[in-house]
C-alpha positions as CSV (number, residue, x, y, z in Angstrom):
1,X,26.6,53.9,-19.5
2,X,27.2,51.3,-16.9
3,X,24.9,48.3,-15.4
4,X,21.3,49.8,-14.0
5,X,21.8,53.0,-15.6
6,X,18.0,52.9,-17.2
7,X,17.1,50.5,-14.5
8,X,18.3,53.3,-12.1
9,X,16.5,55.9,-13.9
10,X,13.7,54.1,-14.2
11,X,13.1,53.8,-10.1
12,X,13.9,57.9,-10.2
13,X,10.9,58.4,-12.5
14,X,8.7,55.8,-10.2
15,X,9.9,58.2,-7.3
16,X,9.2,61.4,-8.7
17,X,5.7,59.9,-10.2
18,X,4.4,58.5,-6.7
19,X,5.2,61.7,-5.0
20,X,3.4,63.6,-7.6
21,X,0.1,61.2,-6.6
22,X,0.6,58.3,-9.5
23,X,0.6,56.1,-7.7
24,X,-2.5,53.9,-7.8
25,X,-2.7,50.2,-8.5
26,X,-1.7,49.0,-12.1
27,X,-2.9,45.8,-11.6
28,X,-5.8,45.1,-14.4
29,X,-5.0,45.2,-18.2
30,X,-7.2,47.9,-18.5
31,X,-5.1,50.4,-16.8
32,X,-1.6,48.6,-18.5
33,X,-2.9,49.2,-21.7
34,X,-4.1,53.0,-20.6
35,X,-0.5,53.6,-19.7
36,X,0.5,52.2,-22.8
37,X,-1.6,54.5,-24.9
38,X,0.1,57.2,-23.3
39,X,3.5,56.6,-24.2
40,X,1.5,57.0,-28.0
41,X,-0.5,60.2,-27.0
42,X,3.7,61.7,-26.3
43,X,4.4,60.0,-29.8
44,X,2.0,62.3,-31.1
45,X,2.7,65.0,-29.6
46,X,6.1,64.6,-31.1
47,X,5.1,64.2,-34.8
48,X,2.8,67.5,-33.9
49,X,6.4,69.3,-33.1
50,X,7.4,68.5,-36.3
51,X,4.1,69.5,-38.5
52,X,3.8,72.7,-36.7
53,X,7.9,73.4,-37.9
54,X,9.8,73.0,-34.9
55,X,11.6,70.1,-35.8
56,X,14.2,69.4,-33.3
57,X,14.7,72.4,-32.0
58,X,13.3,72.8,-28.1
59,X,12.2,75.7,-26.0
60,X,10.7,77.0,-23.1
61,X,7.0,78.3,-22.1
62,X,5.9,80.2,-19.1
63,X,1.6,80.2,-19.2
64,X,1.7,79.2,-22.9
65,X,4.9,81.7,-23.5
66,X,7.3,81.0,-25.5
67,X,10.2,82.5,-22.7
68,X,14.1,82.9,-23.0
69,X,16.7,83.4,-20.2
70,X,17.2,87.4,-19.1
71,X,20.8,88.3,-20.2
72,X,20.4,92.2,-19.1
73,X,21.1,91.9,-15.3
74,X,18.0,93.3,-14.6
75,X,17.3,90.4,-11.8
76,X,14.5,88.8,-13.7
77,X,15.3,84.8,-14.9
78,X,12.9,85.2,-18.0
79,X,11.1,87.3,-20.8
80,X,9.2,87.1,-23.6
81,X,11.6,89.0,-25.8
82,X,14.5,87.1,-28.0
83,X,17.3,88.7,-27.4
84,X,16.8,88.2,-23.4
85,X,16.7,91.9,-22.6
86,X,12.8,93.0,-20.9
87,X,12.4,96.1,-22.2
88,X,8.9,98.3,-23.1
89,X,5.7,96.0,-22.4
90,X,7.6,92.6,-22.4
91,X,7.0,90.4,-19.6
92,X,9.5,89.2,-17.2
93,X,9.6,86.3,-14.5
94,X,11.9,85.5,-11.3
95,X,11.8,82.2,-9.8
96,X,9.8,80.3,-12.1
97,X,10.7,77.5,-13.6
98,X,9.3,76.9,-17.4
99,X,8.0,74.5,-19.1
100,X,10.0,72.2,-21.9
101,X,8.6,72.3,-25.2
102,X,9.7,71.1,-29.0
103,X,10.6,67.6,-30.1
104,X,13.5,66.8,-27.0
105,X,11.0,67.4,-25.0
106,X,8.4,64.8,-26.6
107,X,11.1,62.3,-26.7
108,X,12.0,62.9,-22.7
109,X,8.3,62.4,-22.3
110,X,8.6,59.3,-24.4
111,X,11.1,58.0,-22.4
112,X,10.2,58.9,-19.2
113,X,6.7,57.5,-19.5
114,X,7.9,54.2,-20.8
115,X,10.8,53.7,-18.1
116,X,7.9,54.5,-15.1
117,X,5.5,51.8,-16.9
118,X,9.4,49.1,-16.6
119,X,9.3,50.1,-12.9
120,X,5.5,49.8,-12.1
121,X,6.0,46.2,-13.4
122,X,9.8,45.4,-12.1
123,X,10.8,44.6,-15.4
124,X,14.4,44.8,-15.6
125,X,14.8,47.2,-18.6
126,X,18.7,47.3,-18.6
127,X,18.5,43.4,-19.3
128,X,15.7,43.7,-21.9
129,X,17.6,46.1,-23.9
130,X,20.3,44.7,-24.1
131,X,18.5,41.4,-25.5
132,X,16.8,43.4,-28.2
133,X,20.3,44.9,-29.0
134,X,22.0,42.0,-29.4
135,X,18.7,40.4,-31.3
136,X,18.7,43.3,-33.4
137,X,22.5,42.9,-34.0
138,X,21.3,39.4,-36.5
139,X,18.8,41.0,-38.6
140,X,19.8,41.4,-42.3
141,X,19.5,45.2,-44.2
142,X,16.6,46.9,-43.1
143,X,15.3,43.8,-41.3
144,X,14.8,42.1,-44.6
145,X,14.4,44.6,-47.0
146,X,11.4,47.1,-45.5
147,X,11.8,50.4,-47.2
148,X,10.5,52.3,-43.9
């Protein structure tokens, strides 16, 4: 990674966020620490991934179904069947873009959320980690012997 890379990011996701209308004032704790608790809720919806056995394995939904790309040449971009091939009652979409699901998707969530909450607040994220890294770099064995 080069300089500004998450920095960089970071102003993307601000970007994409105020042009999808999230884009009111953060100004008062209240709202901080709202933000904050949903970089948790994404958390949580991550260890939910891995109760419900999916692990780290992603995949894609379309209306709540789970959706894989068409292999057949039929002209469709997505069914519901597993081998990619809509045949008999399956269903099929063109042009539709699905959703992510599955534990890379929580952490992109995860990630996302917290670098847009860096660039509400200018807070130069590139630099910060960096100065954790190189904190982090001191600590003894499992930061002084914590078995989790």
């Amino acid at each position: 990674m080069g300089p500004d890379t998450l920095n960089a990011l970071a102003a993307q996701i601000r970007e994409i966020n105020d042009g999808n209308g999230w884009s009111e004032p953060h100004d008062s704790p209240v709202h901080q620490i709202a933000i904050l608790a949903l970089i948790g809720t994404e958390v949580s919806e991550a260890i939910e991934e891995v109760r419900n056995g999916n692990g780290m394995s992603g995949y894609q939904t379309i209306h709540g179904q789970p959706v894989y790309p068409v292999i057949d040449g039929s002209g469709a971009d997505w069914t519901t069947t597993a081998d990619g091939c809509p045949v008999g009652f399956d269903v099929t979409w063109t042009g539709v873009t699905p959703k992510p699901e599955g534990m890379p998707s929580e952490l992109a969530d995860i990630i996302i959320r917290t670098l847009d909450f860096a660039a509400m607040f200018n807070i130069d994220v590139d630099k910060a980690v960096a100065e954790k890294l190189a904190y982090n770099r001191t600590r003894g064995r499992r930061h002084g012997g914590k078995t989790l």
